[in-house]
N, C-alpha and C positions, 0 to 999 in steps of 0.2 A: 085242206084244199083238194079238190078231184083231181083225178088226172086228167090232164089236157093234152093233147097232140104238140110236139115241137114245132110240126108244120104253120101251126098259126105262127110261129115267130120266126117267119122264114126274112133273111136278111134282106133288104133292096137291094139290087147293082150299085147304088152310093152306099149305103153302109157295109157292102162287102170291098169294095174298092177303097175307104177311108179309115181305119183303124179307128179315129178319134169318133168319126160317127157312132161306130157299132159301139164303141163305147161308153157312149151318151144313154143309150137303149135303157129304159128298166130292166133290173136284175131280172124278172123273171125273161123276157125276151133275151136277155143280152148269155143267160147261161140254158135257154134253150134251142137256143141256133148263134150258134159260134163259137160257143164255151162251154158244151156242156160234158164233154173229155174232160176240162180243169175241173168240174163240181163233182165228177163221180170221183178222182184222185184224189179232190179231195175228203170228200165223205170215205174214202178208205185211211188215207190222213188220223181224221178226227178220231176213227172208235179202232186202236191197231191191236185192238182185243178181242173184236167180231171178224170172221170172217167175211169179209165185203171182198164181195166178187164184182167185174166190171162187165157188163154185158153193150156188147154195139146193135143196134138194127140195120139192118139193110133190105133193100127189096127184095125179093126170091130172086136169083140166076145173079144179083150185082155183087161186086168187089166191094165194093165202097158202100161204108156205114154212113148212117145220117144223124144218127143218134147215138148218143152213149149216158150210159145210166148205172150207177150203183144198185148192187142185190145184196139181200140178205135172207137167208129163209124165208123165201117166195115173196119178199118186199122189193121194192125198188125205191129209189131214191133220183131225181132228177128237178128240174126246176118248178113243178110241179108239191116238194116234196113226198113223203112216206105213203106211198099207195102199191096194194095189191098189184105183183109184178103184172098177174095176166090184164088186169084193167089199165095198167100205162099199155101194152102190149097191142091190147084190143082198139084204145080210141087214138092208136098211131096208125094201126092199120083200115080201123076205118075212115079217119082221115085220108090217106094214102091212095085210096081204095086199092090197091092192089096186095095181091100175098106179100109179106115179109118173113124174113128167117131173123131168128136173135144170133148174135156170133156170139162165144166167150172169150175175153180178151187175154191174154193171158200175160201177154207183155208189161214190162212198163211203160211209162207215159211217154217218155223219150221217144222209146219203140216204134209205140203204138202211131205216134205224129209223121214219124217218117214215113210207116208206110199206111196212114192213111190221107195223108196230103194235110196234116189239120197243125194248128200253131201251137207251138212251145208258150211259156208263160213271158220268157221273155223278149216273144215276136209281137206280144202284145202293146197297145198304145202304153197302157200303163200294166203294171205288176196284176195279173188277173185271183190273185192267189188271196189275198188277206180280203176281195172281194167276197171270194167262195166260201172263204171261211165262216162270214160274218153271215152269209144267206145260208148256208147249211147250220148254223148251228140255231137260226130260226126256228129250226123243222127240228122238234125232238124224233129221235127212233123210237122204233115200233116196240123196243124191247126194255124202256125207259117204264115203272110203275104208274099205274092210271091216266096212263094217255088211252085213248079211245082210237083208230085209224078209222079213218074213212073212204 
């Protein structure tokens, strides 16, 4: 699958004000705007033999990340699955239209929720975690024999 922009699966004022909505969503909307901290944690989870690094976006001059994304030698991983980090990179900011910076995260997930305002797994309506699992293992990695990335 290409990479696609988070921004299309941007939450309504009802499914960010009702847990049980947002969790109604299709996987790929529901772990690219609300939950996509739990899919990169977990995608470091699944392979704790690869270096998987966590990387956030934010717009240029902002605090606050909008996205969060697993990396692995220059791959990234997000609801999108396995694509060229700079091609998730690019059609987030051309969506966006404006500059973005990548952060690297370096916290853990705990950490990382407190200070960037985002939910734990178990703020969610239901457990978000045996979700992630079951969509990330979808998506073979890039370093898996005769997979082809696109």
């Amino acid at each position: 699958m290409a990479a696609t922009a988070a921004g299309n699966y941007r939450r309504t004022p009802l499914e960010r004000a009702d847990q049980r909505v947002s969790w109604m969503r299709p996987d790929q909307a529901f772990f690219a705007a609300g939950a996509c901290h739990i899919l990169a944690w977990v995608c470091r989870e699944l392979h704790p033999e690869r270096p998987i690094g966590i990387t956030g976006l934010r717009l240029a001059a902002e605090q606050q990340v909008f996205h969060v994304y697993a990396t692995w030698n220059g791959w990234a991983f997000d609801h999108s699955g396995w694509n060229p980090e700079p091609q998730l990179f690019k059609v987030n900011q051309d969506f966006e239209g404006r500059p973005l910076e990548r952060v690297t995260i370096a916290s853990d997930l705990a950490a990382f929720c407190a200070e960037h305002n985002s939910r734990m797994p178990n703020q969610y309506w239901r457990d978000p975690l045996p979700r992630a699992r079951d969509y990330a293992v979808g998506y073979p990695p890039p370093w898996e024999s005769g997979r082809r990335q696109t």
